[in-house]
N, C-alpha and C positions, 0 to 999 in steps of 0.2 A: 452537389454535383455540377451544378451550372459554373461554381467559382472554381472548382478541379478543369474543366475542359477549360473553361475560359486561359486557364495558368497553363497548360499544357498546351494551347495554339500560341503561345509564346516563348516555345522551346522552338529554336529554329531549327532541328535537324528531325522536328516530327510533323508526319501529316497526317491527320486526326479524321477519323469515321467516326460519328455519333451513331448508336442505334438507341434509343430513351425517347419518354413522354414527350410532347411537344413543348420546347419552349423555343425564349432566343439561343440562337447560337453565335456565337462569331463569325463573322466571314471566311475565317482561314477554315474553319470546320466544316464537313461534308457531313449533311443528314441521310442516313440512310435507312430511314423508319418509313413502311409505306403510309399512304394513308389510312386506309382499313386499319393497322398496327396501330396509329397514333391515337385515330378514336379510341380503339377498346382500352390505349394507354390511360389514357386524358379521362374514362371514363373511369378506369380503376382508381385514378390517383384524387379522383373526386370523391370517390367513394373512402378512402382513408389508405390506400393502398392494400397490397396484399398479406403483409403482415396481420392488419386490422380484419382485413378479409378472413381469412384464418383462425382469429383467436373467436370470431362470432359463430365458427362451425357450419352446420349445414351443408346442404350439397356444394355450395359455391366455394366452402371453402380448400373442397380437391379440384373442382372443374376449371376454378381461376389458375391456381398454382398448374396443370397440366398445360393449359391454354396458353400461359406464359411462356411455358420451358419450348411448347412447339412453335412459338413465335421466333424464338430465339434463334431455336435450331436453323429453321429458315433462314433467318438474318446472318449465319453464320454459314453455311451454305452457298448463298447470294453472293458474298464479299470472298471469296475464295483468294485473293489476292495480296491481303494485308499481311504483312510481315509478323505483326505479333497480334493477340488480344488481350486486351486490359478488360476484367470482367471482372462488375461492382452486382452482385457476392458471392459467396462459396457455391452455393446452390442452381447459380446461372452458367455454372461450368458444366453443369449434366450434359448440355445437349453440344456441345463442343463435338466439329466430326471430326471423324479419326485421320486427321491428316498432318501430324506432327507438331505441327505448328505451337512454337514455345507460345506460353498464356501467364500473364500477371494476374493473381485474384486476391481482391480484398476479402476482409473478414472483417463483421462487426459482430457484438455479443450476440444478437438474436441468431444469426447464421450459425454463433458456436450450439445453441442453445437447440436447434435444428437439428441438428447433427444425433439427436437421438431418436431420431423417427427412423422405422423400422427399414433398415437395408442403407440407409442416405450414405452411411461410412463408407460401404461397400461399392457402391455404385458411384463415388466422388473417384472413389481409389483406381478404380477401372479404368476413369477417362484420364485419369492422371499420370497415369501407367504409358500414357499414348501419345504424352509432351513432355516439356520440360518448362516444368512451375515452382514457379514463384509465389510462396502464401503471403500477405502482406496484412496481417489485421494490424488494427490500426489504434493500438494499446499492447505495452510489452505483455501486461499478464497471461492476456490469450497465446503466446507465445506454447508455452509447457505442455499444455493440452492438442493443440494443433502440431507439435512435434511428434507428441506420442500418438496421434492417429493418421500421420502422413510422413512424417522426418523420413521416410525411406522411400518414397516416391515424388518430394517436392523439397526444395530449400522452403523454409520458415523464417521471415523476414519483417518482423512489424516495422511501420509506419507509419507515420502520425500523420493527418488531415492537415491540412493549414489555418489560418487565420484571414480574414480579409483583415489591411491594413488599418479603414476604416476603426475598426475596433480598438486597436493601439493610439488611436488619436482622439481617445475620446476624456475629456477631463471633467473631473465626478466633482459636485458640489459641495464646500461646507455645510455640516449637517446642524442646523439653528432650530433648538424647539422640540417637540414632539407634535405630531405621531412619527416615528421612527418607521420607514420604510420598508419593508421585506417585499423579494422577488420569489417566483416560483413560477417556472416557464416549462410547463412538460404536456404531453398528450394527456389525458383525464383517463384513466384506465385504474382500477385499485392496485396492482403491483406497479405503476407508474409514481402513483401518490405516496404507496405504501402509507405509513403511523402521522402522514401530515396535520388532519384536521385532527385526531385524537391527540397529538404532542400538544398542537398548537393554541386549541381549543380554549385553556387556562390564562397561559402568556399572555393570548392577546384580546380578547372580551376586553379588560378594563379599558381599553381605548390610549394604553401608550403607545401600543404598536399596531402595524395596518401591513397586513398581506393581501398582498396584490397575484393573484393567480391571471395567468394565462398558457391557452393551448384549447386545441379541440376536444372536445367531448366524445369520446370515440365508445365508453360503456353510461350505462345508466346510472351516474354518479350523482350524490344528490351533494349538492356545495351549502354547507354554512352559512346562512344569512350573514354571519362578521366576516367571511372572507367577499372579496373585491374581486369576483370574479371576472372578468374581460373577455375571455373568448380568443378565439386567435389572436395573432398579433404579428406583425412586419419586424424585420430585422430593424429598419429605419426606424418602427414606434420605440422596439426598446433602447437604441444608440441613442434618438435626440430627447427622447423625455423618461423612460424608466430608471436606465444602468446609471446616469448620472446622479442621481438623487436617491436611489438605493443603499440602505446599509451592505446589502451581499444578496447572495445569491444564493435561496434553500433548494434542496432536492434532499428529498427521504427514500429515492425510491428502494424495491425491492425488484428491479425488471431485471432481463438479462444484458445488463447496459455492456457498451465496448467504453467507448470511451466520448463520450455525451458530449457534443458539438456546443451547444447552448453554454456549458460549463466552462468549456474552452475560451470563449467569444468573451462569457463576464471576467474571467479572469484576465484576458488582453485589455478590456477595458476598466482593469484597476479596483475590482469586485472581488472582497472576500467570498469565500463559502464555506454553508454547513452543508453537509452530506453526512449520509447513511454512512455507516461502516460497511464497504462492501469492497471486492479486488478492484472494481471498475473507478471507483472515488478513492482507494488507497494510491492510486498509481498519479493521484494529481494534485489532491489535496495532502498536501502535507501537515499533520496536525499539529496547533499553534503557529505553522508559518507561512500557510497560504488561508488557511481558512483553519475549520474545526472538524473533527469527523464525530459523530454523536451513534450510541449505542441503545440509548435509554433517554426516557423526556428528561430525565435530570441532568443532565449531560448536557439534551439539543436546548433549553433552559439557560444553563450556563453561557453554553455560546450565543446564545441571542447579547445577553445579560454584558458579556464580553466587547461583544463586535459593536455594541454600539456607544463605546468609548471609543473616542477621536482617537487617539493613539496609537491603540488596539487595531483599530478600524483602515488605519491610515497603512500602517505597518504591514501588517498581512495582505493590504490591497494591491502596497509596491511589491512585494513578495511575489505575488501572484503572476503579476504583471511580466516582473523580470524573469519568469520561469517561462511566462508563453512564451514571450520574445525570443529567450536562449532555447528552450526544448521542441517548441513547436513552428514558430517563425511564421513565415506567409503561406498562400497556398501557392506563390512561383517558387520559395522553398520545398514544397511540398512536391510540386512539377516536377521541380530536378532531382529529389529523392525516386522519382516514378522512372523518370528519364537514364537512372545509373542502371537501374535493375534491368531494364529495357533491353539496354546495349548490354549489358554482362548475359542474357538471355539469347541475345542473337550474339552473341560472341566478337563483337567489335570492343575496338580497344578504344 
């Protein structure tokens, strides 16, 4: 989100209210988070955020999600004067007041995944009823599903996140030797990991190959002594020392992904991938020409076996590369896709 606003205070016919966590903003951007708001933000987002908050149960996990939505409503209240709302995600639109005002909403897989708690359809459909919206998830698959539970009170509109530049400039090293390198960059959750250590478990013991795990620990996951577990990690650690020395980039998950940022980013920087077979990885990975899509360890086997022939390796990586470039672009690409929808919403030409 911080590279979405960043891109969007560089559209020069907008002027941008932030309401979110605290971080930096740009100059041209106006915070309009109080303080009281930013703490409880800054404390959630420490805590793994709401989602994480959520899947652990307990009382906190209805009192955060309420606590949130009346924060909101506030913040949307307060700011009566903005000409449109761009609200990152479906579920943040609840508290929108009834005051016409067209609203742009993203959608990522877990918001679609949402959408089956009891009444949520309902009660999105009401407030939706009361603007003129724009749904924007940001993978075409989500597309078919979000028609058939809104197409009659919102256009449905996917669009893709961007790329920071950085990523596209990143040049991966001749691969001399073994141990052959494998990435794996996800939150630590079992439908996150999904069949990773059970596929991998065989592969990689004898010591040709070395998986490098990183991300937070967010359930009680117990890690494999042979994987290289790391822990979080900076975009910067994986651009100047992982992506480049990397054979690709594995995910198995089984989550309810949209369309996975981290995937996006190794593929700008010239990284094959193996993925799960699922709509979220069919919609990127192209099988044999950006990466692999694996069903069964014989399969995710294969493609290790594959991808780490130069070749192979080199081929699917340009692949890859050339697809972010041309399908996904930057996120000032990604701005001006935000920026069309904007004006077609308020009706300027």
């Amino acid at each position: 989100m911080r590279h979405l606003v960043a891109a969007l205070t560089r559209v020069p016919t907008l002027k941008l209210s932030v309401w979110a966590p605290p971080g930096d903003l740009p100059e041209e951007a106006t915070a309009v988070v109080s303080s009281s708001d930013a703490r409880w933000l800054n404390e959630l987002m420490a805590s793994g955020g709401i989602s994480h908050m959520m899947r652990k149960g307990g009382r906190k996990a209805w009192f955060a999600p309420m606590r949130l939505l009346l924060m909101m409503g506030r913040s949307y209240r307060a700011n009566l004067e903005v000409d449109i709302y761009h609200i990152n995600w479906l579920q943040c639109a609840l508290p929108l007041p009834g005051n016409l005002k067209p609203a742009l909403v993203t959608v990522l897989g877990n918001d679609l995944k949402l959408l089956k708690l009891p009444f949520m359809r309902h009660l999105l459909r009401r407030v939706m009823k009361r603007h003129r919206v724009t749904i924007c998830p940001n993978a075409d698959w989500m597309e078919a599903p979000l028609q058939r539970a809104f197409g009659d009170v919102a256009k449905i509109r996917p669009v893709s996140f961007g790329i920071d530049p950085s990523w596209y400039a990143i040049e991966r090293k001749a691969h001399h030797g073994r141990p052959y390198c494998w990435v794996a960059v996800t939150r630590l959750t079992a439908n996150k990991l999904g069949p990773l250590f059970t596929w991998s478990k065989d592969l990689f013991l004898e010591g040709a190959r070395e998986l490098h795990l990183f991300g937070p620990m967010q359930e009680g996951i117990e890690v494999p002594d042979w994987v290289h577990y790391h822990g979080s990690v900076t975009a910067e650690q994986l651009a100047n020392e992982w992506f480049p020395k990397a054979c690709g980039l594995i995910t198995l998950s089984r989550h309810a992904e949209g369309r996975p940022q981290v995937m996006l980013e190794a593929m700008a920087s010239g990284l094959p991938i193996i993925a799960s077979r699922m709509p979220a990885h069919e919609s990127i990975v192209f099988d044999g020409e950006t990466g692999r899509l694996c069903d069964a360890v014989e399969s995710y086997g294969a493609a290790l076996l594959e991808l780490e022939g130069e070749t192979a390796n080199r081929r699917m990586g340009d692949a890859a590369r050339r697809w972010a470039a041309r399908e996904i672009g930057t996120w000032d690409d990604c701005a001006h896709r935000y920026a069309q929808i904007y004006s077609e919403l308020l009706g300027v030409e």
